[in-house]
C-alpha positions in Angstrom: 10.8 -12.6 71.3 8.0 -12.5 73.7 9.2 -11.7 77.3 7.5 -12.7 80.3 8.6 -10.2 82.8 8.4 -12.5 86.0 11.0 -14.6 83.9 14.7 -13.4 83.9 15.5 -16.9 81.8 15.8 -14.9 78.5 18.8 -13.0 79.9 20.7 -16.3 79.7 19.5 -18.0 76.5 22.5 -17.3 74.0 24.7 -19.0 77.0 22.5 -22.2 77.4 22.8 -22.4 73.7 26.2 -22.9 74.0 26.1 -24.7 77.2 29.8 -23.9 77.9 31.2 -23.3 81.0 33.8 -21.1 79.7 31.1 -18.9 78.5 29.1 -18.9 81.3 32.5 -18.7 84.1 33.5 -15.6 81.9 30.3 -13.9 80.9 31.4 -10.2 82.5 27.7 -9.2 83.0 26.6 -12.4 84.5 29.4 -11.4 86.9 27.8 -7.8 87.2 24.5 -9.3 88.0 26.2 -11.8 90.2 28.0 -9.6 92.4 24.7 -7.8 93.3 22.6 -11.3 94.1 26.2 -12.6 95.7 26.3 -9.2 97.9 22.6 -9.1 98.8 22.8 -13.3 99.7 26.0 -12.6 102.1 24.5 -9.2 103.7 21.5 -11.1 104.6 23.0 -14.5 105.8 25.2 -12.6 107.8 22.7 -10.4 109.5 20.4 -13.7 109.9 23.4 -15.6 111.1 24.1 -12.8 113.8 20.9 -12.2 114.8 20.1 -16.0 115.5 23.4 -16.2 117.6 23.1 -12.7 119.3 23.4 -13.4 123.2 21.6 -10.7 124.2 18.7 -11.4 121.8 19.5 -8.1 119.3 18.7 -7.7 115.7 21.8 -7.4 113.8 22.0 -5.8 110.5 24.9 -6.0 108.2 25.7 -4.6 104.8 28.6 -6.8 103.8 30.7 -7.4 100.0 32.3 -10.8 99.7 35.9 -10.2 99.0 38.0 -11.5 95.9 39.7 -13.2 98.3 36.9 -15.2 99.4 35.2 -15.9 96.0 38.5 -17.0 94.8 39.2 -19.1 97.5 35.7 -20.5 97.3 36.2 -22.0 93.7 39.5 -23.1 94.4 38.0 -25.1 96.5 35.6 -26.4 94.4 37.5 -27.7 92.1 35.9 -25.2 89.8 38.7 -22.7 88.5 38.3 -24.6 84.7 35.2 -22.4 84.6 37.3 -19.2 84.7 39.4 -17.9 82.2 42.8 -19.0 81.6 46.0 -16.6 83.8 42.9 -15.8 85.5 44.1 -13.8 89.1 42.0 -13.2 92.2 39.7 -10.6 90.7 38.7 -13.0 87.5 38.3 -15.6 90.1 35.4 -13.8 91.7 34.3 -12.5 89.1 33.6 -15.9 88.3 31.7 -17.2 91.3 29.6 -13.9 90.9 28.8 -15.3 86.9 27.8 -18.4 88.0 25.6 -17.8 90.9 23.7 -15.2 88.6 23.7 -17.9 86.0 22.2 -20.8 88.4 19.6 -17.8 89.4 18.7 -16.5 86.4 17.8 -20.2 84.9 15.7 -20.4 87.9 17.7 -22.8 89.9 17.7 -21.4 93.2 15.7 -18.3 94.6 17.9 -15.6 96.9 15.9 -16.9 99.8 17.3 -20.5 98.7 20.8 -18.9 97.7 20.7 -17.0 101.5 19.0 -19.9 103.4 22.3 -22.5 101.8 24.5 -19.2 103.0 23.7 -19.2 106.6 23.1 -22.9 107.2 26.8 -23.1 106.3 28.3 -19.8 108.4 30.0 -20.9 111.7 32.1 -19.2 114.5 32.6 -15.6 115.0 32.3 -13.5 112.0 32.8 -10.4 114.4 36.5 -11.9 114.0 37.6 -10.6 110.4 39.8 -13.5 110.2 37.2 -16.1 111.1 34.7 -14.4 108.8 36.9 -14.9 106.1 37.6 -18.2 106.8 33.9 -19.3 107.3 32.2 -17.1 104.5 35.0 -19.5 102.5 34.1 -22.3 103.8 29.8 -21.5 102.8 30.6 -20.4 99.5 32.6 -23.5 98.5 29.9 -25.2 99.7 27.6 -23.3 97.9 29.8 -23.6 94.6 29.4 -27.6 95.0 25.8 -27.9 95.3 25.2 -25.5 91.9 27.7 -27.5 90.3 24.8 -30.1 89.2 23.1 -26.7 87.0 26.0 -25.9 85.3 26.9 -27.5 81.9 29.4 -30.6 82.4 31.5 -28.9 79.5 
């Protein structure tokens, strides 16, 4: 197999052999790769998000994880859970989100600046407010979820 190292394609091509969404929803190290790129998207779009809405004009910068309670949430939301396992609970739930967003990068879908650009276009209110952070971090990533959903198999 000849690998082009700018191309992270190759990581996924057993899965687009298959073209399952099972497989791809329940891939555990898409999920691995996922919760990094997920992670790194949110930390960013938060900080960006914070920054452009500061009212004293600081730059804000924010190391933030998604929670399981947000991913799951998210693909709720979606309409997506039939990509996840079945008795799948919270932490399968993300663990699915973070599969598929690795999957939609790795084929080269969307970039992290696209991923983080879709992220903060989508945040609203005042995610110094746990709450309403939680509430609107949901709100972004079922929209996010959505949009991919035309680069994932329809089976």
């Amino acid at each position: 197999m000849q690998l082009n190292l700018m191309d992270y394609e190759f990581l996924i091509s057993d899965l687009n052999l298959k073209k399952s969404q099972k497989a791809i929803g329940t891939d555990k190290g898409l999920a691995k790769i996922g919760d990094g790129i997920i992670n790194l998207a949110y930390s960013v779009a938060k900080s960006t998000y914070l920054t452009k809405n500061s009212i004293n004009e600081n730059i804000v910068r924010t190391g933030k994880k998604v929670g399981k309670i947000v991913l799951e949430a998210a693909l709720k939301n979606a309409n997506m859970k039939h990509f996840a396992k079945r008795r799948a609970n919270a932490h399968d739930f993300a663990d699915t989100v973070e599969a598929l967003i690795a999957y939609v990068w790795l084929s080269e879908r969307m970039t992290l600046k696209e991923i983080i650009n879709f992220i903060v276009d989508n945040l609203s209110g005042d995610l110094y407010n746990r709450n309403e952070e939680i509430e609107n971090a949901t709100i972004a990533f079922t929209k996010l979820l959505i949009y991919i959903k035309k680069f994932l198999p329809e089976k």
